[in-house]
HTML snippet that shows the backbone in 3Dmol.js (N, CA, C, O; Angstrom):
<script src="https://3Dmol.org/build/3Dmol-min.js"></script>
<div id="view" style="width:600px;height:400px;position:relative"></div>
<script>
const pdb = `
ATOM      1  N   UNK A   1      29.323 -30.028  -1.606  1.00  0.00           N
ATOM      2  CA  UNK A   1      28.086 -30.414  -2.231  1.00  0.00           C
ATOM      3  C   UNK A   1      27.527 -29.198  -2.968  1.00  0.00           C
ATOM      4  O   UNK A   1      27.230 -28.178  -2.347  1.00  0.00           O
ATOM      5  N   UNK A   2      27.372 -29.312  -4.401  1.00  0.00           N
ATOM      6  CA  UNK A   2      26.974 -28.107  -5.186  1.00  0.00           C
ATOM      7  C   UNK A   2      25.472 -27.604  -4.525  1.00  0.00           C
ATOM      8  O   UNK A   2      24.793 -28.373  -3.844  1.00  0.00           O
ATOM      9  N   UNK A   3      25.078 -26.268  -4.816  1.00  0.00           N
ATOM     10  CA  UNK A   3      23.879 -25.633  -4.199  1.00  0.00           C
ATOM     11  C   UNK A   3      23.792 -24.978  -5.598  1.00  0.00           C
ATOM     12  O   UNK A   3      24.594 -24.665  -6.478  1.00  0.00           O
ATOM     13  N   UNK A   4      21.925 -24.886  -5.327  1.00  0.00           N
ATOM     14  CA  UNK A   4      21.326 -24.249  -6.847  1.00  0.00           C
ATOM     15  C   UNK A   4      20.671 -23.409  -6.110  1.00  0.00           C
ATOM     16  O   UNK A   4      20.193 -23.697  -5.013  1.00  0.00           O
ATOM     17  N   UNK A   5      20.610 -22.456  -6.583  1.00  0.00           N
ATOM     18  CA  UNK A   5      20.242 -20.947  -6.117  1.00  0.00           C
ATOM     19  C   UNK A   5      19.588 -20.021  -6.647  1.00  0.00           C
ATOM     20  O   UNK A   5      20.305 -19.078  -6.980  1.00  0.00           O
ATOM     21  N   UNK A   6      18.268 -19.872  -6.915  1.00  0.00           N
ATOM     22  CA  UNK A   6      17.226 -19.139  -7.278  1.00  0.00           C
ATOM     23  C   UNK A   6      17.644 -17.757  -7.515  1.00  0.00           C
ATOM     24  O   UNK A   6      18.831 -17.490  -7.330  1.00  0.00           O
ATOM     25  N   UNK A   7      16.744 -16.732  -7.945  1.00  0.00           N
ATOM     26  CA  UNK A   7      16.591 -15.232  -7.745  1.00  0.00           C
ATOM     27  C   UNK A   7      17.131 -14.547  -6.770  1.00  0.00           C
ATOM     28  O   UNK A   7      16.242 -14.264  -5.967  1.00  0.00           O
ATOM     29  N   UNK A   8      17.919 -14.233  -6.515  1.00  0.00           N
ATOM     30  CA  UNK A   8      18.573 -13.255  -5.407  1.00  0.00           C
ATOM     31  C   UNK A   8      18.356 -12.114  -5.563  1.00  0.00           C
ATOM     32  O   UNK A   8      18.322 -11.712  -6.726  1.00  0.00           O
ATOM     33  N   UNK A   9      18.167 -11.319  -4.645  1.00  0.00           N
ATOM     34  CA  UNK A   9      18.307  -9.611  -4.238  1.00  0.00           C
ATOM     35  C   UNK A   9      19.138  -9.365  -2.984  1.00  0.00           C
ATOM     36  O   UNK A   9      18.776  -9.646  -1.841  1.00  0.00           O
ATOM     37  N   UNK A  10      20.413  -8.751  -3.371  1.00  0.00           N
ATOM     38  CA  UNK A  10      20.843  -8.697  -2.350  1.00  0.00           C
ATOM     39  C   UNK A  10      21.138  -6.790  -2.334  1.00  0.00           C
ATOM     40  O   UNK A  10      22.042  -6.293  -3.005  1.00  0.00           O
ATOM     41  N   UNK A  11      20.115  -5.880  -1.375  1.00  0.00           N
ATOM     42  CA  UNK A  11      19.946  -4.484  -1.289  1.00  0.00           C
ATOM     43  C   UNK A  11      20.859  -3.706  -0.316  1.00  0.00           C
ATOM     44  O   UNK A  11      20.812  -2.482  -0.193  1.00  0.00           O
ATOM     45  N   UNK A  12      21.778  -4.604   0.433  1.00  0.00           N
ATOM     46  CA  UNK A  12      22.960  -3.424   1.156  1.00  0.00           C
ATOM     47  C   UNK A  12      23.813  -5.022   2.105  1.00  0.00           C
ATOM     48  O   UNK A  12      23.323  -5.856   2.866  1.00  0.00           O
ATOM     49  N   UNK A  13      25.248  -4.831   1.557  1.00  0.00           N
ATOM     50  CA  UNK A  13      25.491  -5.876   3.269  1.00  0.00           C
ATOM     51  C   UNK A  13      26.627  -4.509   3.952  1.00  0.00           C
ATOM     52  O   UNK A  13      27.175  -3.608   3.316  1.00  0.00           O
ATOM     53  N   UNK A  14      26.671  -4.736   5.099  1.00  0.00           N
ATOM     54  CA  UNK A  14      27.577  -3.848   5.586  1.00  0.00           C
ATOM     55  C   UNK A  14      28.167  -4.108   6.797  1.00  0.00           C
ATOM     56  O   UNK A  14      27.847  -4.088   7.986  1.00  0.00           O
ATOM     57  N   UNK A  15      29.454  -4.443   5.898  1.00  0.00           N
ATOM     58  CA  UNK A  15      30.401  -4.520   7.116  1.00  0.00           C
ATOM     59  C   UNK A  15      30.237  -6.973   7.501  1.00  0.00           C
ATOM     60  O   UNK A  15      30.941  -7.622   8.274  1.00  0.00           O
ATOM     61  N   UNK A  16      29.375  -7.376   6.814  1.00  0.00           N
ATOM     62  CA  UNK A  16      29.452  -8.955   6.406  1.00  0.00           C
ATOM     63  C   UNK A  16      30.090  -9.681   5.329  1.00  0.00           C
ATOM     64  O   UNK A  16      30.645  -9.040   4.436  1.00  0.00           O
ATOM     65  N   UNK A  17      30.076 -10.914   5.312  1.00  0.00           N
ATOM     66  CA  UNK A  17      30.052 -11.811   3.998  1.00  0.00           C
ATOM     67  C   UNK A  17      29.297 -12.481   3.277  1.00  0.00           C
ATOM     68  O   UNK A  17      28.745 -13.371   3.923  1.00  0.00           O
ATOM     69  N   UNK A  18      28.950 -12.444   1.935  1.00  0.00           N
ATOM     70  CA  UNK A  18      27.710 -13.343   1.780  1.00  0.00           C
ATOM     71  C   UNK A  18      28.222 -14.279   0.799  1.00  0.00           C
ATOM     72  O   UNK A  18      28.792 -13.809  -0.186  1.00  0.00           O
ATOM     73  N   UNK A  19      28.068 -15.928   0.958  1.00  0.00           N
ATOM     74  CA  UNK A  19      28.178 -16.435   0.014  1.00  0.00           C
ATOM     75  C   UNK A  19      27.298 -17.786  -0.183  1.00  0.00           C
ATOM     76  O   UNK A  19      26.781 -18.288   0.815  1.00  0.00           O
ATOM     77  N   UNK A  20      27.132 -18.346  -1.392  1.00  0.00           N
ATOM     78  CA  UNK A  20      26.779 -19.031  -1.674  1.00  0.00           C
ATOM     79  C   UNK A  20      27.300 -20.092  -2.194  1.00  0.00           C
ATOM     80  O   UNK A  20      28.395 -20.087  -2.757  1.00  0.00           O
ATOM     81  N   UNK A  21      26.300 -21.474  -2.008  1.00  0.00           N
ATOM     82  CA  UNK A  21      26.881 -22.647  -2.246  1.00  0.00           C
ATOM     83  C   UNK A  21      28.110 -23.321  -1.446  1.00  0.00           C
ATOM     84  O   UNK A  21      28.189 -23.126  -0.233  1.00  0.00           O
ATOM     85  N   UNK A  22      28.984 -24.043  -2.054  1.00  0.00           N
ATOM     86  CA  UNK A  22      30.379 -24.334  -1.774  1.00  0.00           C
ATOM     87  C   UNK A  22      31.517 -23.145  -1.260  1.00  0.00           C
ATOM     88  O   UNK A  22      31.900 -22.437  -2.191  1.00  0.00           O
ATOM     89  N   UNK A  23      31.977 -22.894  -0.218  1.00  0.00           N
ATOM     90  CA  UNK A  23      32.904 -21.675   0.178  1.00  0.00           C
ATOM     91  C   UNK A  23      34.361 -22.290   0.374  1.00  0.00           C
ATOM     92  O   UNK A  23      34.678 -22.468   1.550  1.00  0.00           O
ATOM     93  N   UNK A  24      35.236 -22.620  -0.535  1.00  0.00           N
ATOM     94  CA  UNK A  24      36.388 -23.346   0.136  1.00  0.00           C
ATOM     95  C   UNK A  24      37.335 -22.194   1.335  1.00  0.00           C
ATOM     96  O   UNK A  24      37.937 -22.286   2.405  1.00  0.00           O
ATOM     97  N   UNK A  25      37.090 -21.480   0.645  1.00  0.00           N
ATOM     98  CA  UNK A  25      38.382 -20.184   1.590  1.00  0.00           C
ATOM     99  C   UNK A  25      37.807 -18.768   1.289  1.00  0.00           C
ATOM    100  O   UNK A  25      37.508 -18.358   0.168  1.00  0.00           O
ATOM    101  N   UNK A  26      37.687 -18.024   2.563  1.00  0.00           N
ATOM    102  CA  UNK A  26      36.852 -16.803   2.591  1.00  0.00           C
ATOM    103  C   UNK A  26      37.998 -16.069   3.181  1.00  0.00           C
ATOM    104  O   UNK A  26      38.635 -16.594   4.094  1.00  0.00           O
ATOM    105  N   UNK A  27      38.310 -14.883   2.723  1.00  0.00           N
ATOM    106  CA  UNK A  27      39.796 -14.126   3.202  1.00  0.00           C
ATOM    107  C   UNK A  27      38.635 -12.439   3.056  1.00  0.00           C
ATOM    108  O   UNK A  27      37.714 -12.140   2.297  1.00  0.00           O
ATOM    109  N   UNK A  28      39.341 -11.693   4.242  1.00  0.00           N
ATOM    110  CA  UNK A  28      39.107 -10.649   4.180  1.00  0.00           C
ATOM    111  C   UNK A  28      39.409  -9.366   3.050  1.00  0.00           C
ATOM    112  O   UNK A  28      40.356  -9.255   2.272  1.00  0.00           O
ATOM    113  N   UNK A  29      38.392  -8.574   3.238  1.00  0.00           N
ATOM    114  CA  UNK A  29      38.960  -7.633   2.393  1.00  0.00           C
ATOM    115  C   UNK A  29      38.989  -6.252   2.438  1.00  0.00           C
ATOM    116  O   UNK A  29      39.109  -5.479   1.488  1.00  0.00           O
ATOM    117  N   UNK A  30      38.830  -5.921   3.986  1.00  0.00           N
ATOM    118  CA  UNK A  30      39.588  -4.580   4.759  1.00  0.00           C
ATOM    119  C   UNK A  30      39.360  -5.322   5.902  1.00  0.00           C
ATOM    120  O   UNK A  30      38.595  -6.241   6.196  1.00  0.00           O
ATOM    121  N   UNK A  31      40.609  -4.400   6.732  1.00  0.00           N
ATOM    122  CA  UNK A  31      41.079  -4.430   7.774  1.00  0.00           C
ATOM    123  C   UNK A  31      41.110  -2.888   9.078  1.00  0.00           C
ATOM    124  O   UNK A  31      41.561  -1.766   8.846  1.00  0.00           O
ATOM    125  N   UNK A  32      40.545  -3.328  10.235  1.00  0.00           N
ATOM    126  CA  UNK A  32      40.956  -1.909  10.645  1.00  0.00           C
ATOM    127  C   UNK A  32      41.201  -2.125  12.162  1.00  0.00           C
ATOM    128  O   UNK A  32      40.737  -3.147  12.668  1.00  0.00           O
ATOM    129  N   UNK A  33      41.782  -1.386  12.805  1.00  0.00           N
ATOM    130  CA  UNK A  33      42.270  -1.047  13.876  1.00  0.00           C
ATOM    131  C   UNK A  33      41.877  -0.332  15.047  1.00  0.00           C
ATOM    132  O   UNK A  33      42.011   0.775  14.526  1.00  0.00           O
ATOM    133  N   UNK A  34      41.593  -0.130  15.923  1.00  0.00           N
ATOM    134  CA  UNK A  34      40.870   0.157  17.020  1.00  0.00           C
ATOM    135  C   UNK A  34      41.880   0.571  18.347  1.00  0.00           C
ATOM    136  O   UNK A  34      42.368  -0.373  18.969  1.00  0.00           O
ATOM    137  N   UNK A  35      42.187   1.913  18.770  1.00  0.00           N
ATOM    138  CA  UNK A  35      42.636   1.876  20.478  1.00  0.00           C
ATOM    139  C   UNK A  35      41.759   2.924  20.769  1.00  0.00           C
ATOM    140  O   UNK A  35      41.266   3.926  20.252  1.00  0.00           O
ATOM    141  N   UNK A  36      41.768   2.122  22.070  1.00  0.00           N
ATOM    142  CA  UNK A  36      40.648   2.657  22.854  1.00  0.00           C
ATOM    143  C   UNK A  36      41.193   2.852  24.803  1.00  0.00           C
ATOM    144  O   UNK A  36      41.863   2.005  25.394  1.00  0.00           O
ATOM    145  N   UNK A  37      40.858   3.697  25.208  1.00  0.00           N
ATOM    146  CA  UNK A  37      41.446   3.360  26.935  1.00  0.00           C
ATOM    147  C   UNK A  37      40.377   2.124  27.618  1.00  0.00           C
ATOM    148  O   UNK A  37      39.780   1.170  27.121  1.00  0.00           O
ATOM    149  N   UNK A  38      40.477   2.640  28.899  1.00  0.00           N
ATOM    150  CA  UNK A  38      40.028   1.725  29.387  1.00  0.00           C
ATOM    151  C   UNK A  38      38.575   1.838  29.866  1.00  0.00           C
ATOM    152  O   UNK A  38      38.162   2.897  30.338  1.00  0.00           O
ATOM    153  N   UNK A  39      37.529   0.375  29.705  1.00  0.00           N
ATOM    154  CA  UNK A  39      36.265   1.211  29.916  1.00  0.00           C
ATOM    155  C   UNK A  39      35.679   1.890  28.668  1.00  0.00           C
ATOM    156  O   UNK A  39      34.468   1.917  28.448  1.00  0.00           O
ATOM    157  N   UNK A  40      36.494   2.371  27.959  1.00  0.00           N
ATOM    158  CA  UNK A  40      35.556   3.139  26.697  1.00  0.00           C
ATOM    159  C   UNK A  40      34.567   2.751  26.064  1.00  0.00           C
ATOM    160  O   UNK A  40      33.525   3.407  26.062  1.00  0.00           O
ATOM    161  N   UNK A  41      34.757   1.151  25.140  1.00  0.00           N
ATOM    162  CA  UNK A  41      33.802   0.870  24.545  1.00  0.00           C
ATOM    163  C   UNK A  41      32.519  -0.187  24.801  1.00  0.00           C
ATOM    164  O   UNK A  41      31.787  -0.808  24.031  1.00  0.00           O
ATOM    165  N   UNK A  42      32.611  -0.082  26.265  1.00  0.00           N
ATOM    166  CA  UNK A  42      31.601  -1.014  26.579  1.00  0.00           C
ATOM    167  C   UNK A  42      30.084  -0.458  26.695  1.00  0.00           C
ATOM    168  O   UNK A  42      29.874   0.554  27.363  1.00  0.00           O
ATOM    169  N   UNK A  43      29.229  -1.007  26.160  1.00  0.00           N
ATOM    170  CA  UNK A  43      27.814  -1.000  26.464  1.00  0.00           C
ATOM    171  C   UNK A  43      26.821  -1.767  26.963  1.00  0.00           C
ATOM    172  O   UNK A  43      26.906  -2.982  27.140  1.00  0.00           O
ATOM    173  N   UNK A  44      25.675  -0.941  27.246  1.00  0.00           N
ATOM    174  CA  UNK A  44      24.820  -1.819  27.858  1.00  0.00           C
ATOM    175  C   UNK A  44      23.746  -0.513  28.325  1.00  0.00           C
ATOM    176  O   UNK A  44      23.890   0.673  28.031  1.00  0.00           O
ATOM    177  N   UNK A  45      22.699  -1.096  29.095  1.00  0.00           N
ATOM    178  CA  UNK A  45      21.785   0.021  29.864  1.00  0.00           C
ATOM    179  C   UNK A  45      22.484   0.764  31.156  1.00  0.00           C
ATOM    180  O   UNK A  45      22.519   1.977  31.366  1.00  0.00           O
ATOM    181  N   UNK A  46      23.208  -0.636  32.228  1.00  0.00           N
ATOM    182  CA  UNK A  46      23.774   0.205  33.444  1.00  0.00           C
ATOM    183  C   UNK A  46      25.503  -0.290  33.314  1.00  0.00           C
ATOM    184  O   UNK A  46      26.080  -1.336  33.610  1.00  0.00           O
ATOM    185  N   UNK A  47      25.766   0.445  32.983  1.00  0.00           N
ATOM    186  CA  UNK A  47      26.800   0.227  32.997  1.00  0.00           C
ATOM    187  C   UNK A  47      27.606   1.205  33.903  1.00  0.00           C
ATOM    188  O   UNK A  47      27.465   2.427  33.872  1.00  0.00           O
ATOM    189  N   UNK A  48      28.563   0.456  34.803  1.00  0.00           N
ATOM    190  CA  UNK A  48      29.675   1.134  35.910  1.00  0.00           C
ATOM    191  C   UNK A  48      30.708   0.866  35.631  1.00  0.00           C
ATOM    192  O   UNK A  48      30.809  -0.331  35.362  1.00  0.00           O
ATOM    193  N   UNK A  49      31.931   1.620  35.523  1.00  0.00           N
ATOM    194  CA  UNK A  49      32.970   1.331  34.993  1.00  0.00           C
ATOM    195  C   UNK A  49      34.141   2.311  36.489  1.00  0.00           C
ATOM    196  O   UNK A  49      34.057   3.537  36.421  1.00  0.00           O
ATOM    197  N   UNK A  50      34.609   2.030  37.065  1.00  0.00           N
ATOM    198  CA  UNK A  50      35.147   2.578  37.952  1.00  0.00           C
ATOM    199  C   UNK A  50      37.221   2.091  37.322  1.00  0.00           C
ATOM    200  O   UNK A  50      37.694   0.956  37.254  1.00  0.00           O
ATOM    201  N   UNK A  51      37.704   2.992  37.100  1.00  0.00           N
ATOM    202  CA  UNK A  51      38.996   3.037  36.698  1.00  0.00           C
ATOM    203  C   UNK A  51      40.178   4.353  37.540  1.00  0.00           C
ATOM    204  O   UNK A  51      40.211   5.494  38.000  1.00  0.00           O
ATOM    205  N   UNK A  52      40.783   3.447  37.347  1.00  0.00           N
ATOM    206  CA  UNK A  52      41.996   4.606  38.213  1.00  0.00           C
ATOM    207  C   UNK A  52      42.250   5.197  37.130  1.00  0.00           C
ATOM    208  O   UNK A  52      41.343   5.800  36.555  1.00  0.00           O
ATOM    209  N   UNK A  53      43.484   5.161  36.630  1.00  0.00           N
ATOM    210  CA  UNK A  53      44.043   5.946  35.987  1.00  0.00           C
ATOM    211  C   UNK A  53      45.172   4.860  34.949  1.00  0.00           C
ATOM    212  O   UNK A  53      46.072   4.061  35.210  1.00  0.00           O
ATOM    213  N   UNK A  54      44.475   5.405  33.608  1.00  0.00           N
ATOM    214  CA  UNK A  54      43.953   4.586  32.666  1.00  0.00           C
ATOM    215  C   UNK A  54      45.164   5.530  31.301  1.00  0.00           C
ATOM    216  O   UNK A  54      45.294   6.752  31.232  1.00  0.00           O
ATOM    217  N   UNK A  55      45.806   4.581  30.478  1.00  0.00           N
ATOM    218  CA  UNK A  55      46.708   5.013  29.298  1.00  0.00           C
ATOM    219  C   UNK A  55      46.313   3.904  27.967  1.00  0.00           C
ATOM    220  O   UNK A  55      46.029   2.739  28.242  1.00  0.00           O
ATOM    221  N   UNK A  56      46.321   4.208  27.059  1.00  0.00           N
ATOM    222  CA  UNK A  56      46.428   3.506  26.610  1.00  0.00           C
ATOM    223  C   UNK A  56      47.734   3.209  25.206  1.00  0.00           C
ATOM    224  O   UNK A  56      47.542   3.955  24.247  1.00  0.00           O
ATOM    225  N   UNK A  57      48.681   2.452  25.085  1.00  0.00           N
ATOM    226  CA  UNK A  57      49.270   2.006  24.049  1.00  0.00           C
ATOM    227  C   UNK A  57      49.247   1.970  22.814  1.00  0.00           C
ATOM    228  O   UNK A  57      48.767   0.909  22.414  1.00  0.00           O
ATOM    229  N   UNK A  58      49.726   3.046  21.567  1.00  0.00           N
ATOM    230  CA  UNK A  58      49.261   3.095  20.691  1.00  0.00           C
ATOM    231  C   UNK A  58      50.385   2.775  19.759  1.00  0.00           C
ATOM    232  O   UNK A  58      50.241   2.683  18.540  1.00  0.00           O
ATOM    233  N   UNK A  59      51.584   2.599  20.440  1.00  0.00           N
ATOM    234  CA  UNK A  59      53.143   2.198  19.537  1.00  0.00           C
ATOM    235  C   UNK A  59      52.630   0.763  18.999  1.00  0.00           C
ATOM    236  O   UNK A  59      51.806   0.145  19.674  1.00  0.00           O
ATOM    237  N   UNK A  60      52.983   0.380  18.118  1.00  0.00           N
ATOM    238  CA  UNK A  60      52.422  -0.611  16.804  1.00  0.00           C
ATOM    239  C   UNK A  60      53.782  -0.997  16.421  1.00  0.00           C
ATOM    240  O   UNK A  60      54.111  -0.565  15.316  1.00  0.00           O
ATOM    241  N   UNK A  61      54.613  -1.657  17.005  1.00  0.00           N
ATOM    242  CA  UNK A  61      56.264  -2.393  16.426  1.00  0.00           C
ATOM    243  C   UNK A  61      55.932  -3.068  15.566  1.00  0.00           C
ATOM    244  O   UNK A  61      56.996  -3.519  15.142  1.00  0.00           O
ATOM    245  N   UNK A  62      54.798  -3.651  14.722  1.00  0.00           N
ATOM    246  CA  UNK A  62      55.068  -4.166  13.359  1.00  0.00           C
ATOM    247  C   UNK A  62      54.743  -3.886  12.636  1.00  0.00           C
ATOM    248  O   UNK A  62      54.596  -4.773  11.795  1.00  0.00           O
ATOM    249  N   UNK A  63      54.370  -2.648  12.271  1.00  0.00           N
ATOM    250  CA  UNK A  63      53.557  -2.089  11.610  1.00  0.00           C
ATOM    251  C   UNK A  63      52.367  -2.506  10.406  1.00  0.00           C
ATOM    252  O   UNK A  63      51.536  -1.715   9.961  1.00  0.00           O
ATOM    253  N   UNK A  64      52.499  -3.813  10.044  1.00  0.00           N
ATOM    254  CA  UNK A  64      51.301  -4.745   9.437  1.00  0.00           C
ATOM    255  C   UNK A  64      50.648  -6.021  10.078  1.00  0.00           C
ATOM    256  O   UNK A  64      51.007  -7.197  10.027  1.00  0.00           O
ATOM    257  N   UNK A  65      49.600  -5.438  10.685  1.00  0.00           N
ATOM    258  CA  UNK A  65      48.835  -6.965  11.288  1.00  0.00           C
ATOM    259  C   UNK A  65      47.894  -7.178  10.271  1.00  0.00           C
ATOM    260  O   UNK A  65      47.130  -7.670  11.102  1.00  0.00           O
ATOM    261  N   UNK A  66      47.437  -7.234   9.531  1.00  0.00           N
ATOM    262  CA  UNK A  66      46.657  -8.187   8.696  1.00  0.00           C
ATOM    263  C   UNK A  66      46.551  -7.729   7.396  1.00  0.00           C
ATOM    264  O   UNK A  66      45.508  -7.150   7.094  1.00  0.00           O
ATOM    265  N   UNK A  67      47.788  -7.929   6.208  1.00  0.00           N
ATOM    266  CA  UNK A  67      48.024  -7.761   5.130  1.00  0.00           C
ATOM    267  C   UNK A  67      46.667  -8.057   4.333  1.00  0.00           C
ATOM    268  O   UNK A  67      46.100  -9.066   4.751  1.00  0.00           O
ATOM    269  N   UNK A  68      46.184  -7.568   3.544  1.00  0.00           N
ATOM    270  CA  UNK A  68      45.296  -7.365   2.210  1.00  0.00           C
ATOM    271  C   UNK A  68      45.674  -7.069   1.106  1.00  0.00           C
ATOM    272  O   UNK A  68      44.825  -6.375   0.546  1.00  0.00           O
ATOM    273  N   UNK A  69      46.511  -7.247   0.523  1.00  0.00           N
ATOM    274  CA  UNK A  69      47.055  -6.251  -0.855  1.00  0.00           C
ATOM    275  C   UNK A  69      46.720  -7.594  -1.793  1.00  0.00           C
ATOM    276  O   UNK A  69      46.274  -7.541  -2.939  1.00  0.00           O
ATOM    277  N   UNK A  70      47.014  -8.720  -1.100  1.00  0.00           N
ATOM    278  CA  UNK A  70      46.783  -9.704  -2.105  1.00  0.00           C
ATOM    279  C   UNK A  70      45.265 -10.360  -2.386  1.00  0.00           C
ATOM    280  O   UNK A  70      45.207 -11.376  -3.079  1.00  0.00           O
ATOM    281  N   UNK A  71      44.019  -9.762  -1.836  1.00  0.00           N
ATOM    282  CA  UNK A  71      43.544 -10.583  -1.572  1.00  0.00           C
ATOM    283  C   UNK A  71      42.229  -9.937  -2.801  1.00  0.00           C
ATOM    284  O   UNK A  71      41.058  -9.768  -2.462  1.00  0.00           O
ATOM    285  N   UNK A  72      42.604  -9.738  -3.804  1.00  0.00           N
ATOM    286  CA  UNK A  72      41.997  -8.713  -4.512  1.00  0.00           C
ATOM    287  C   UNK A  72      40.649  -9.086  -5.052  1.00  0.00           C
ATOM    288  O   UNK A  72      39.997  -8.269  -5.703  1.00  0.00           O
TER     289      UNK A  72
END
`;
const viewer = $3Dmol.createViewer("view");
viewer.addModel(pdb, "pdb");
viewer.setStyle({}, {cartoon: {color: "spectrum"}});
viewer.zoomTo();
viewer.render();
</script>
């Protein structure tokens, strides 16, 4: 269903998507990667994290999880 859309200001997005009207297909357009041990990235006010002894996995056997080159 078409949408009519007034005056926009749009002053910072970061790290979102913004679109308007009709969206048939929304594809990313960076990608990034994250290792972390165990316990690391959790938050909150009390947080307890009690861990033995903790490694974490950083070998990557496919080396492309979420291609972008095309998505220009």
């Amino acid at each position: 269903m078409p949408a009519i859309i007034g005056p926009v200001s749009i002053t910072s997005v970061g790290g979102g998507v913004v679109t308007f009207g009709d969206t048939f297909y929304v594809s990313p357009k960076s990608a990034a990667k994250t290792a972390s041990g165990s316990g690391s990235l959790n938050t909150g006010n009390f947080v307890n994290t009690n861990n033995g002894i903790s490694g974490t996995n950083t070998l990557d056997p496919d080396l492309f999880d979420q291609n972008i080159a095309a998505n220009a």
